[in-house]
C-alpha positions as CSV (number, residue, x, y, z in Angstrom):
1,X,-187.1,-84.2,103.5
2,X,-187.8,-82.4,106.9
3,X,-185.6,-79.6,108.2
4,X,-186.1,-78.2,111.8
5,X,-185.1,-74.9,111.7
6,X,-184.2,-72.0,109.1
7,X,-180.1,-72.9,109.0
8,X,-181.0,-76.3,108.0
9,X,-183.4,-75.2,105.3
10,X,-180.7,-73.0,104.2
11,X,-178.0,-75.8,104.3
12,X,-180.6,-78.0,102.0
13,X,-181.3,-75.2,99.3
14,X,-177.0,-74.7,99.4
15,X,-176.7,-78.3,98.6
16,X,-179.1,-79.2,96.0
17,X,-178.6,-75.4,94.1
18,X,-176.0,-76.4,92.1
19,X,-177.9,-79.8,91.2
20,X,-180.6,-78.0,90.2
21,X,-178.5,-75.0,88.5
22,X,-176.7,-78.0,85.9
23,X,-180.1,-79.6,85.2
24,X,-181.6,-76.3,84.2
25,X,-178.4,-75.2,82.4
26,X,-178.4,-79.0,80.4
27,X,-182.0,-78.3,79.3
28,X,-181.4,-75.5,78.0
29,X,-178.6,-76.7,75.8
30,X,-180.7,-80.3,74.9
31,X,-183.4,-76.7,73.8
32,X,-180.4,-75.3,71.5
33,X,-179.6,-78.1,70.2
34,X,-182.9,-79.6,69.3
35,X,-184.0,-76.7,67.2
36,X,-180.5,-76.3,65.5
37,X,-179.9,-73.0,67.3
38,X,-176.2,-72.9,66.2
39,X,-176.7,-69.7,63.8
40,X,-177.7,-66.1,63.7
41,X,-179.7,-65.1,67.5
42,X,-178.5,-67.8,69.6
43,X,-177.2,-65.2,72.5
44,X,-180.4,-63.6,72.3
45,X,-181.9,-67.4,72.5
46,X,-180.4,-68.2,75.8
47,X,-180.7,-65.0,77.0
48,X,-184.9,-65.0,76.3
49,X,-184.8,-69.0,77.9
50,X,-183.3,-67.7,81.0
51,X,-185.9,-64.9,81.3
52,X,-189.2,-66.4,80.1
53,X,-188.3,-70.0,81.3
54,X,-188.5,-73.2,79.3
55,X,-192.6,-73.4,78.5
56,X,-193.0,-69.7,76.9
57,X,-190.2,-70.0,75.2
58,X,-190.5,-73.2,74.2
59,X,-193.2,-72.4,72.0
60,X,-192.1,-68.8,70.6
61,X,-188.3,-71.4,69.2
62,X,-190.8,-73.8,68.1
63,X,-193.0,-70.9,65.6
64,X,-189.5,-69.1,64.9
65,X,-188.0,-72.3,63.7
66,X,-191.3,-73.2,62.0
67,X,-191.2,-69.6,60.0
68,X,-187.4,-70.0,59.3
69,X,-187.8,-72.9,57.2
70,X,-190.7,-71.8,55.7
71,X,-188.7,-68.4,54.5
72,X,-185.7,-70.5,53.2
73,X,-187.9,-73.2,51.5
74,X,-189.4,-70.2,49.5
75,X,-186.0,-68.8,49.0
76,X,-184.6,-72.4,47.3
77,X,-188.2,-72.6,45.2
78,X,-187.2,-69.0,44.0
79,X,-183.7,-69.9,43.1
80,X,-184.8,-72.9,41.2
81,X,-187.5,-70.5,39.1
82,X,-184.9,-68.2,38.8
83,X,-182.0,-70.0,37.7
């Protein structure tokens, strides 16, 4: 795409803004809902993946979902020695 002046370059960012807005906004859900982000932090979770942006965060979900089910897998063995 060319643009000859500043006004046109505006009108070009207006247009394709809210494109751009719903893909990142669609991502971030497809994130959520990947990792099973439905309980306990999930405000916080957006919240971080609108500040840090999709690679950072990407990894820091992957390592906190990655200890999650590590802590309730030794919570269920527990249980089972337990009861």
């Amino acid at each position: 795409m060319v643009v000859d002046s500043f006004p046109e370059l505006m009108d070009l960012f207006a247009r394709w803004a809210p494109a751009v807005q719903a893909a990142s906004i669609a991502e971030a859900i497809s994130d959520l809902s990947r990792y099973g982000m439905d309980g306990d932090g999930l405000v916080e979770r957006v919240a971080a993946r609108a500040v840090y942006g999709s690679n950072e965060l990407h990894d820091l979900m992957r390592a906190d979902k990655r200890r999650d089910d590590a802590l309730r897998w030794e919570q269920r063995r527990q249980r089972r020695q337990e009861g």
